[in-house]
N, C-alpha and C positions, 0 to 999 in steps of 0.2 A: 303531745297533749291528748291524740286520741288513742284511746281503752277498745280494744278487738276483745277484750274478754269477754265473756256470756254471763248476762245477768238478766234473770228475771224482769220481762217486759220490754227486756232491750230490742228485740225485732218489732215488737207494737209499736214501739216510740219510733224506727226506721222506717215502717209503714207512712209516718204521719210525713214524714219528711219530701217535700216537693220541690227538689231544685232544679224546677227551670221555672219556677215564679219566684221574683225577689222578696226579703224578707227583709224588716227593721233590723236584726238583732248581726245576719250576714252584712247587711249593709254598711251598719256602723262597724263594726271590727273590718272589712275594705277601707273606712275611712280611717281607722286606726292604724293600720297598715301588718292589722293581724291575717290570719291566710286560712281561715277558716271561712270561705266564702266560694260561690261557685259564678259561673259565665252569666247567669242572669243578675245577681247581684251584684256585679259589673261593669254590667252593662248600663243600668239604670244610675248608679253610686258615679260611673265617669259620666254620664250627662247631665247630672245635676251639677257635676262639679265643672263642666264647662262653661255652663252657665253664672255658675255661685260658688267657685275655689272657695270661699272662705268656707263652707261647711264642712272643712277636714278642719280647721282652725276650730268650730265648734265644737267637733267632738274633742279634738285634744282638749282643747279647755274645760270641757265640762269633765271631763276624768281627770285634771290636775285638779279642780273645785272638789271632785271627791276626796283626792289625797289627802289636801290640805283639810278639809272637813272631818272627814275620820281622823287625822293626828290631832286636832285640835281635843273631839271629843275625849281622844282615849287620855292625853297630856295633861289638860285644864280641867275637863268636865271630868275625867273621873267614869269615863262609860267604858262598860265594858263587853254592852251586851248589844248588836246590832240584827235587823230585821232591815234585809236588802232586797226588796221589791224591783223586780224588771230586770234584773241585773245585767242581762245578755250573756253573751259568748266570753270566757276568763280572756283576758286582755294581760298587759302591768298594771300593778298598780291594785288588784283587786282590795275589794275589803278587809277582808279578812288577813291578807298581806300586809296590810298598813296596819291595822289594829294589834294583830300580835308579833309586828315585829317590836313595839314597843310594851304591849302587854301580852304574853304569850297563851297567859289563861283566858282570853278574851272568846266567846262566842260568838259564830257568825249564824245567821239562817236566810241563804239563798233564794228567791222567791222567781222563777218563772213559767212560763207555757207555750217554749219553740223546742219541739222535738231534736233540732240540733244539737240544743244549751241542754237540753238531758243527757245525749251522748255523753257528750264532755265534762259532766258532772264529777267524776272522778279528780279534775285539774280541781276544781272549787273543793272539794271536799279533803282534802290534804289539809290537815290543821296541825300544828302545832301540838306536842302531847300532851300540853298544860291544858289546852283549850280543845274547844268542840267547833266543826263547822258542816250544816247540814246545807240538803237542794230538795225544795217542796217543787212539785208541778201543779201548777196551780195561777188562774189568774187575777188580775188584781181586781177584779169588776165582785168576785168570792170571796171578800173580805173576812167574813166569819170561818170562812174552811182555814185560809192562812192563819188567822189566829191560832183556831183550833189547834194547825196541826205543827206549828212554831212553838208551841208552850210546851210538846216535848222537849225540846233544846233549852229554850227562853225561858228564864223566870221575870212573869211578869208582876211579881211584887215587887220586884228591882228595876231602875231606871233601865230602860232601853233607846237606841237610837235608828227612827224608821229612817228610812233610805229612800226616798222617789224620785230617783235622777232620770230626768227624759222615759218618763212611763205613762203620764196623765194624758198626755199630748193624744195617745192612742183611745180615752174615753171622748170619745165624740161627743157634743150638744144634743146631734141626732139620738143619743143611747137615751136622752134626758136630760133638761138646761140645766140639771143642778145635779146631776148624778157622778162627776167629777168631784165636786166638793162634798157629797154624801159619804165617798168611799173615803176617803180622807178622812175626816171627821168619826167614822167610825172606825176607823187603823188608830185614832189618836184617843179616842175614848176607851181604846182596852190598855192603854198606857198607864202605869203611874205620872207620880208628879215625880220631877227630875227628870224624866226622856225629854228627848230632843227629837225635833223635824227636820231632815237634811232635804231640800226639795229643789227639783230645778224644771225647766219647761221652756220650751222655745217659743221665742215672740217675733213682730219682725219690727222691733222700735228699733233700731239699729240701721239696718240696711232694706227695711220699708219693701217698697214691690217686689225688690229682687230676690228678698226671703218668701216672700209671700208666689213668685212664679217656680221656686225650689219645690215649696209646699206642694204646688200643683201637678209639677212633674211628677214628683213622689207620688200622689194620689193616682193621676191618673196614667202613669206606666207600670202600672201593677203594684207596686209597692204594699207591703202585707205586715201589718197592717195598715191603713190608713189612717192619718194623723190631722192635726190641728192645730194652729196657730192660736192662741191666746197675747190679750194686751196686757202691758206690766202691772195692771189693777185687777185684771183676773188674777193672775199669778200671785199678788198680794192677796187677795182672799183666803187661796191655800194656807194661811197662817191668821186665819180671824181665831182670836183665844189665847195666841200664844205672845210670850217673852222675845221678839225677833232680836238678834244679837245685830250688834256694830258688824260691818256698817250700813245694816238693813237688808231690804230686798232690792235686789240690783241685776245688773250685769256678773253672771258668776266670774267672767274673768278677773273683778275685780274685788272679790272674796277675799280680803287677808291677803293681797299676794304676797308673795319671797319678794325679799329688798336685794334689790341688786347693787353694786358698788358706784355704778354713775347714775343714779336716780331714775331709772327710765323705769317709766309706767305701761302697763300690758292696756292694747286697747280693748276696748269692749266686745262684744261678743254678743248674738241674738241668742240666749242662754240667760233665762233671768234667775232666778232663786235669794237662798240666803238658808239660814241655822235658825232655829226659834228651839228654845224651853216652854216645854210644860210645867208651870207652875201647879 
């Protein structure tokens, strides 16, 4: 996965990179069980997780909620054009892997700002010859530059579908009590009608303090950036406006799941979201 070729700005972007302070983006691919990750992301990723094993259960859940999210979009809705905010480090399962294994001319545009996830731009950017898939550096807090510079790729007179899995979590109250729902709100206002909102965010209605002392470690063992817990009625706000599809905003593990042959039910999961239409 990783590209040793020389590319313009590639030693800037190496510069930026600081591995011996853990990162959100290393952390999650550890819990992934991807290997792009270094001794401090680790270190931090196994003591949350002796604390709160199930946060490896979160991630994997909220990356099958994209799978099944993006198939749905590309199958039913008919989209073909996606804007993936936060994306992290390429994993299985990426977007742009789900969307054009089923539509192969399908567009992706990559959206983040961890000098690692640049390196590795090259894995993301592998598309399919029918289709286009680009990597902005860029954060989400810059909602007008992303626009900007995605509408090379994106035609935004055509249905798009924004992507904000586990990203909001990182705009703090502290940035502004409303300045979570502003960047939103303005990512969905340069939409036509027909996109979609893929959104998810971690709560702790589930497993209550114990998500809520994860939260803490994370924050206060360096963890980079620093995150935030929202209740399922925040998280339900992320969609004041829109169309929210069956079966609402929830627990994403229980998005649509695959039916398996003896009936058993995936449990829930402190990972809430859901799909909404812009009408």
């Amino acid at each position: 996965m990783t590209d040793d070729a020389p590319r313009p700005g590639r030693e800037k972007l190496l510069d930026r990179l600081d591995l011996g302070r853990p990162h959100s983006a290393r952390i999650w691919n550890y819990w992934l069980g991807g290997k792009d990750n270094y001794a401090a992301d680790r270190a931090i990723g196994d003591e949350i997780v002796s604390y709160f094993p199930e946060i490896r259960e979160n991630a994997r859940g909220n990356r099958a909620f994209l799978d099944r999210a993006v198939h749905f979009l590309v199958t039913e809705a008919g989209i073909h054009q996606f804007l993936d905010i936060g994306t992290g480090l390429p994993t299985a399962s990426n977007t742009h892997e789900v969307a054009q294994r089923i539509n192969p001319q399908a567009r992706i545009v990559y959206v983040d700002n961890d000098p690692l996830v640049l390196t590795h731009a090259q894995a993301l950017l592998t598309s399919s010859p029918e289709g286009k898939t680009d990597y902005l550096d860029a954060d989400v807090r810059n909602p007008d530059t992303i626009l900007e510079t995605a509408a090379h790729t994106l035609d935004f007179t055509q249905p798009i579908a924004l992507m904000l899995l586990g990203i909001m979590q990182f705009v703090l109250d502290d940035d502004g009590p409303d300045q979570a729902y502003t960047i939103v709100s303005r990512l969905l206002d340069a939409l036509p009608s027909g996109s979609y909102l893929v959104f998810s965010h971690p709560t702790n209605a589930i497993r209550g303090e114990r998500m809520d002392e994860a939260v803490r470690q994370w924050n206060a063992g360096g963890g980079s950036p620093k995150m935030t817990l929202r209740t399922p009625e925040q998280v339900e706000r992320f969609f004041d406006g829109l169309e929210v599809l069956d079966p609402g905003v929830g627990s994403t593990a229980l998005w649509r799941p695959p039916q398996t042959d003896i009936g058993e039910h995936p449990r829930p999961i402190d990972d809430f979201g859901g799909v909404a239409l812009k009408r």
